[in-house]
C-alpha positions in Angstrom: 132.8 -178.7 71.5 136.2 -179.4 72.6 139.3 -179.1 70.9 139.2 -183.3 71.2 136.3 -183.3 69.3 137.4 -180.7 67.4 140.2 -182.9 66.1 138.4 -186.2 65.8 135.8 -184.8 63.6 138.7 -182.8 61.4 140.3 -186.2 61.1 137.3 -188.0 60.0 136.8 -185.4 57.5 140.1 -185.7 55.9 139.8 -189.6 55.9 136.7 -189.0 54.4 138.1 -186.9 51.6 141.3 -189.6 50.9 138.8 -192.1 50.6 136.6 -190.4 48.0 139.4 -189.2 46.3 140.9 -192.6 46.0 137.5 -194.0 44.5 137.4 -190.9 42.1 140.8 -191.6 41.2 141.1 -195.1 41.3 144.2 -195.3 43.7 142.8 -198.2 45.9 146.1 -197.3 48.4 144.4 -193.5 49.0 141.4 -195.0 49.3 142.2 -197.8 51.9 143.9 -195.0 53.7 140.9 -192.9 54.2 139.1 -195.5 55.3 142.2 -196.2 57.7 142.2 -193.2 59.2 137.9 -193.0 60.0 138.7 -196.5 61.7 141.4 -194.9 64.1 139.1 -192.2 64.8 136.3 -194.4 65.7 138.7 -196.3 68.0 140.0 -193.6 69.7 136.7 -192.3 70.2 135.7 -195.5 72.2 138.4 -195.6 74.2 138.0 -192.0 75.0 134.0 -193.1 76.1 135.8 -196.2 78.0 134.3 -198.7 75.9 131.1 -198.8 77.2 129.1 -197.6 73.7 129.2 -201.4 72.6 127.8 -203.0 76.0 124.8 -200.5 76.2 123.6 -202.0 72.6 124.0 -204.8 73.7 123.2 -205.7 77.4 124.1 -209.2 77.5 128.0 -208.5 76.9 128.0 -207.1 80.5 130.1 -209.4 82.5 
């Protein structure tokens, strides 16, 4: 793996963790924040691949 990936994955963990924590807890705010932080990750792992994961699901998006 690259350190990229590397960091991606460590930041999906600790989102992960926030958002359990928050549902454990009941603090809605740490909770929505995990769940914030796995969305930027997912994002910036699709720009990373270019954008191109969502037109091979679904070929009739190719322009």
């Amino acid at each position: 793996m690259d350190s990229n990936r590397i960091k991606g994955e460590a930041r999906k963990v600790k989102g992960s963790i926030k958002e359990a924590a928050g549902k454990i807890t009941g603090d809605r705010s740490l909770e929505a924040e995990g769940i914030a932080e796995k969305a930027a990750e997912l994002r910036a792992v699709r720009r990373r691949q270019g954008g191109r994961q969502g037109a091979r699901r679904h070929p009739q998006m190719i322009g």
